[in-house]
N, C-alpha and C positions, 0 to 999 in steps of 0.2 A: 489807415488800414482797418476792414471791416474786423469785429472781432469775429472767432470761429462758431460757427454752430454747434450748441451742444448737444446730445444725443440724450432721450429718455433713460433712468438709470437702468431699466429691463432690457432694455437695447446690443449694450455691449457685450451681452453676454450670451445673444439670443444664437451665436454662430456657433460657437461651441455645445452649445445644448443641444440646437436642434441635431445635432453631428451624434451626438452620445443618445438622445433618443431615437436615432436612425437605425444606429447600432443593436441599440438594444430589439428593438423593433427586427432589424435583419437576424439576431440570434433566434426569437422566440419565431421566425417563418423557419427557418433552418432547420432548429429542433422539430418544429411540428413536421415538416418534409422527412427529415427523419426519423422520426417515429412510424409517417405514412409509410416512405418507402419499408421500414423493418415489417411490417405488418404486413406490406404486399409479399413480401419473401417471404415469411412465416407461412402466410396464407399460401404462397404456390408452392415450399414445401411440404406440406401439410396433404394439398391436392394430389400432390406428383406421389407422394405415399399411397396415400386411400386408391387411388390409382393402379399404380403397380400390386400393390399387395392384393385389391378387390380383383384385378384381372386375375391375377395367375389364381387366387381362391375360386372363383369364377372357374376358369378353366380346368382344375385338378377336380370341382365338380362337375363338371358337362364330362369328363373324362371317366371318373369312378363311379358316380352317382346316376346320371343319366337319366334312364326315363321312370327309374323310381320315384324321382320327383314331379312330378306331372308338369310345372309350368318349365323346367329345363327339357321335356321331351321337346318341346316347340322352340326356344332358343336353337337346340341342336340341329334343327331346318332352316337358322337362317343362317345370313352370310355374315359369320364370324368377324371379317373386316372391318364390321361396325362397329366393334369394341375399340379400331379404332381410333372411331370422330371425334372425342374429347380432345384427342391430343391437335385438333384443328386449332383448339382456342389456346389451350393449355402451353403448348411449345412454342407460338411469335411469344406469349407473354413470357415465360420461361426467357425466351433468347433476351427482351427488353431487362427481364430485372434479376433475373440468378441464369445463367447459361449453363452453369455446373448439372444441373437439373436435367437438363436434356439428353442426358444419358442416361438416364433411368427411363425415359420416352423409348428410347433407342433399344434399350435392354428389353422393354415391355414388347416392341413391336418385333423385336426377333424372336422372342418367346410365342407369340403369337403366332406369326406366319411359318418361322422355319421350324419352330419346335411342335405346337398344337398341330396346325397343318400336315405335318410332317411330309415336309421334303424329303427328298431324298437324291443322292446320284450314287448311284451304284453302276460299276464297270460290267459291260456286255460283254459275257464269253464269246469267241467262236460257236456257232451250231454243232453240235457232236450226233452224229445220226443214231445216237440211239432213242433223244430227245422226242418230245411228243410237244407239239403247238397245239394250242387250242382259243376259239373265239367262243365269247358270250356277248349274248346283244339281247338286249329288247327291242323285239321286232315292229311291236306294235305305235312305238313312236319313235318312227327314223327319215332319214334322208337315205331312202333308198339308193341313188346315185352315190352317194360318197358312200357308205356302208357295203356296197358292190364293188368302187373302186379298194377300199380296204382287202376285203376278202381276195379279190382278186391279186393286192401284190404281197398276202401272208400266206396264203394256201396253205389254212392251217390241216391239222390232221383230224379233230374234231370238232365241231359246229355246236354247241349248246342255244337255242333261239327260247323265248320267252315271247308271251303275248302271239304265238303265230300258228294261231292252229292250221292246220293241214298243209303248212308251207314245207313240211318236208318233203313232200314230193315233186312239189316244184322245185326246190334246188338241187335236187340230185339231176332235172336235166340241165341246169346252171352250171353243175360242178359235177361231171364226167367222175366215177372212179368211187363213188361215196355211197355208200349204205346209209338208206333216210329211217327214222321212227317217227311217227306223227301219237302223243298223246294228250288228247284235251288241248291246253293251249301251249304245250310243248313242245318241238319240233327237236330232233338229234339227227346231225351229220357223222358220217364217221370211216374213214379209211380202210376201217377196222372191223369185221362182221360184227355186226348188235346179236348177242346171244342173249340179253334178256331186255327186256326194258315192261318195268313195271311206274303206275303213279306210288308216291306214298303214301298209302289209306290214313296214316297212322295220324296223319297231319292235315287239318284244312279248318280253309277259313270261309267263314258264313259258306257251309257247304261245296268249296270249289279249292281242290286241292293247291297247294303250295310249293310243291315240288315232282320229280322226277326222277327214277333211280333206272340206270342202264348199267347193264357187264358188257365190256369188250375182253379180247386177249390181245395184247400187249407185250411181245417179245418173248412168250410162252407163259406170262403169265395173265389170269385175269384179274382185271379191278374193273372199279364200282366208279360210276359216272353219276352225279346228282348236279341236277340242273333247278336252281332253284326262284321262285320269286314270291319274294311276300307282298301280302298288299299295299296297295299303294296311301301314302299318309295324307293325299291333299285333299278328301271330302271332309273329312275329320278336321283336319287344320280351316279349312273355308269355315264349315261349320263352329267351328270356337272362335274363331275370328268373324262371326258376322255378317262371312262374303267380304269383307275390306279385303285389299290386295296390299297386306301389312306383309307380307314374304315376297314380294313382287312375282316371278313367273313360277313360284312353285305350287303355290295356291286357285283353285277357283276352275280345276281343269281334267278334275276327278268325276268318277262314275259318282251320282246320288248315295248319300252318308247312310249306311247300316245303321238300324233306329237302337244307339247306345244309349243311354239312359242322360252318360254326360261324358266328357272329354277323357274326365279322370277312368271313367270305366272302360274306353276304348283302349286307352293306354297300359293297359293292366292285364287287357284281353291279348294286346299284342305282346307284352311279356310273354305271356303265356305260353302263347301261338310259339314264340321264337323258346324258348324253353323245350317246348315237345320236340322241335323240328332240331334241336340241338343235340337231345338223347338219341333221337334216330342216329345222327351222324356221329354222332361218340360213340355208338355201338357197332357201327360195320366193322366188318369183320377184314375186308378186303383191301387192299393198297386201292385210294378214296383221291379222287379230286372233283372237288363243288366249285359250281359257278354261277352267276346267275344278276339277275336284279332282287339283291336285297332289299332295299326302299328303303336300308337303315343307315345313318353316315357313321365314318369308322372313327367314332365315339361313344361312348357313353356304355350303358349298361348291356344291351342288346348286342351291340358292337364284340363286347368282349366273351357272352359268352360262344361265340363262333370265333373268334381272335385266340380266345384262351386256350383250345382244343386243338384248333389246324395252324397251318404258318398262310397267315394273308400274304398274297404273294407281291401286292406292291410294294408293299414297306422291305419285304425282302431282298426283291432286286429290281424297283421301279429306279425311276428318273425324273423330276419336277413333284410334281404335286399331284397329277393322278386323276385331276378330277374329272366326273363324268354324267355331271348331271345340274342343274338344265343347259341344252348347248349353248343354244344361242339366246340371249336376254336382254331386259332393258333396265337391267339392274346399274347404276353407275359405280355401285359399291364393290360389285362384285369385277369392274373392269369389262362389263358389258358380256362374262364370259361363264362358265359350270363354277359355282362356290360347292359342289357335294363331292363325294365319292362313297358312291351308294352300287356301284357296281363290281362283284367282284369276282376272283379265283381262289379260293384256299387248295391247299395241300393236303391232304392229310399222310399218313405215314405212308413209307415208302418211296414217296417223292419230294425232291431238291429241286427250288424255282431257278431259275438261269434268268429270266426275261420277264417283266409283267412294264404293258403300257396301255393307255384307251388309243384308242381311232385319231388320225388328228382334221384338224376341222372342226365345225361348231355349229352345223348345221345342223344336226339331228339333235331330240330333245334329251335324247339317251344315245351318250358314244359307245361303239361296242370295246370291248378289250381283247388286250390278247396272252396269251404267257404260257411260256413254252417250260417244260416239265423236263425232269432228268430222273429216270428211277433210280432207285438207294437199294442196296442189299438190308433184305426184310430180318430185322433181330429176331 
């Protein structure tokens, strides 16, 4: 019998070793893995914070601040929506290594659309015939076909047109039964005989007034009709921008930019402008409703002080979102649709909104609106 082979003395022990530095070996990847992963959660806590907290900061200044700041005047034309693309990368990662997380995404993005945006659904009375409808449009860039088809199934009781010079006399043979005013690029419809219709001197920009002021009588009483439109922001915006088409269809499609010295000083001009044109309308004397293309969206500094004074009458008794400018787009952000609402009706005293909606369609670059009025017994 052969004797046994004997094994090197390093040999017999080499199965258990390698086993215990296996181990060891599998702890220190462990550890390191977990240390990694803590750090990715840290770190997407950390984001999902700066996040939420930067947005709603973000938006409670696009909301109070406005266009006192000069580089939020230009935020407040684009499409809000963009605030938000972070959460493209931030929420798969989120769902991979904390899911908790993801309600603060959730929280951010309803903050955003249903609260900044401000939705709204408010219940539609019955018509009460003592009610008064009325339409405002910017005339000067529309889809006349739908904008006709509109009119035609609101048959409202007033007509506010913007950008349409001399068109008031063209729709009164359109619209049987209507007393027209034509002033400068103003045009007014009205059921109701025009006993005055003046521009407002009081108010204009680079020489070319901003508004309109009409009396009708109204159920034995008279009020004051202002139709208004402030300039438009996109020579201005092209011009700080370069000509890039960094706001997609809002940019690049304006009349040639008033030679402002710089961005900041146009912006200061149009406080102003909106400032004069505010005392006007805080001063009438009369049961007051304005309409018009503002060119302002209903935030920020501008926003409020026409907000602050009258009741906008979307937020009052609209439905969705309201918006009504640009129609149709190649925005993907904006869901190819209006990210503004920059067209509007106020109230002022005397009258309770019942109804305020835009045009529906998407065809025009400016929808008209509509919203129908209920007067109030005058304190």
């Amino acid at each position: 019998m052969s004797d046994p082979v004997s094994l090197p003395n390093g040999d017999a022990s080499s199965g258990p070793s390698r086993l215990r530095e296996d181990a060891v070996l599998f702890q220190v990847t462990e550890k390191t893995l977990q240390r990694l992963l803590g750090w990715i959660r840290r770190g997407l806590t950390w984001a999902t914070v700066g996040y939420v907290v930067g947005l709603c900061l973000l938006l409670l200044s696009l909301e109070w601040w406005g266009e006192r700041f000069w580089l939020f005047s230009v935020v407040l034309y684009a499409p809000i929506q963009t605030c938000l693309l972070p959460l493209l990368v931030l929420t798969p990662a989120c769902l991979l290594f904390r899911r908790k997380l993801v309600w603060g995404h959730l929280f951010a993005a309803i903050v955003l659309i249903f609260g900044y945006m401000t939705f709204r659904w408010h219940f539609v009375p019955p018509i009460r015939g003592s009610e008064v409808k009325a339409i405002t449009f910017n005339y000067g860039e529309s889809n006349r076909a739908q904008f006709m088809s509109f009119l035609e199934a609101e048959k409202p009781d007033l007509l506010l047109l913007q950008d349409a010079r001399g068109r008031g006399a063209d729709f009164v043979t359109k619209i049987p039964g209507m007393y027209a005013s034509d002033l400068d690029q103003f045009a007014f419809l009205s059921k109701f005989p025009i006993e005055k219709a003046a521009i407002v001197s009081e108010v204009e920009a680079e020489g070319q007034p901003v508004a309109a002021r009409y009396e009708v009588e109204i159920g034995g009483r008279v009020i004051a009709i202002y139709s208004v439109h402030l300039p438009t922001p996109r020579s201005q915006l092209s011009r700080f921008l370069g000509g890039r088409r960094i706001l997609g269809d809002l940019v690049g499609h304006g009349k040639r930019a008033p030679a402002y010295g710089n961005y900041r000083e146009w912006v200061q001009a149009r406080i102003q402008l909106a400032q004069a044109l505010a005392k006007v309308l805080a001063e009438e004397k009369l049961p007051m409703i304005v309409g018009g293309d503002f060119n302002t969206p209903d935030h920020g500094y501008i926003y409020h002080l026409f907000a602050g004074e009258m009741t906008d009458a979307f937020p009052h008794a609209g439905r969705g979102w309201g918006l009504s400018f640009p129609g149709s787009t190649h925005n993907p952000i904006s869901f190819f649709g209006p990210w503004l609402r920059i067209d509007y009706f106020f109230a002022g005293h005397g009258w309770h909104v019942t109804e305020c909606r835009p045009e529906p369609g998407q065809k025009s670059q400016h929808k008209a609106v509509m919203a129908r009025f209920e007067p109030q017994p005058l304190s």
